[in-house]
C-alpha positions, 0 to 999 in steps of 0.5 A: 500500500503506497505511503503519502504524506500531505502537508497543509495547514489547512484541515480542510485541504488534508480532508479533501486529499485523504477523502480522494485517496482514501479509498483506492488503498493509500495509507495517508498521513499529515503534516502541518508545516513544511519543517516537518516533513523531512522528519516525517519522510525519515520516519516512515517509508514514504511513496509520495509527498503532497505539497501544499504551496503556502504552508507557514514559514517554510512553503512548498517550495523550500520543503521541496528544495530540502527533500532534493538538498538531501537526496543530493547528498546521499541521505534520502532515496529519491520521493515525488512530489506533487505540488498543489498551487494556487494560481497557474503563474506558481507553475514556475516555483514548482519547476523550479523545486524540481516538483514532479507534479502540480496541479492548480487549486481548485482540486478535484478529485478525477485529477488529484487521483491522475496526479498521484496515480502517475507519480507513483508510476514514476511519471509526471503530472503538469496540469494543463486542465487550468486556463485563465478566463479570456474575453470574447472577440477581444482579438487584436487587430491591426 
């Protein structure tokens, strides 16, 4: 049974995440803050973690950039992460971190499964079903 770790301090996002994977046949933990996660991720044998992007003084993208810190270093055996953020122009933190995955708030369940199904795979997940709102007939001409 595959181990996810989620951390948010936001209830609401750990329930909608636990309720999504919870019948497939993961076993689900939570987290907080971004400064216990490598703590979390030393103590069990973790699959995949999921990111919430603001999570306290240390976000997603500093939680990220310490998993690698210490994968680079030989402490740690590679873990995916999928990053969930909060408006599409956060994509590029997420590159940044070096986050296999990240979808777009508002979260549904048909993707976070596609997500986490496809790390677990040892894939990617870049969600694309997120557009910005555009005007009609708002074409330029010259």
């Amino acid at each position: 049974m595959p181990e996810v770790l989620v951390a948010s301090d936001a209830r609401s996002l750990h329930d909608d995440v636990g309720a999504v994977l919870s019948s497939p046949g993961y076993s689900v933990h939570h987290v907080n803050a971004g400064e216990e996660v490598l703590p979390a991720v030393l103590d069990r044998d973790t699959d995949l973690v999921i990111l919430d992007l603001q999570i306290g003084n240390m976000g997603a993208m500093a939680t990220c950039l310490d998993l690698r810190l210490e994968e680079s270093g030989d402490r740690l055996e590679h873990i995916p992460v999928l990053m969930l953020l909060d408006r599409r122009a956060d994509v590029f933190l997420a590159r940044r971190s070096q986050a296999e995955g990240w979808l777009v708030k508002p979260l549904d369940p048909i993707r976070i499964r596609k997500a986490v199904r496809a790390l677990l795979d040892g894939g990617t997940y870049h969600d694309e079903s997120y557009r910005p709102l555009t005007v009609a007939g708002a074409e330029h001409s010259s």
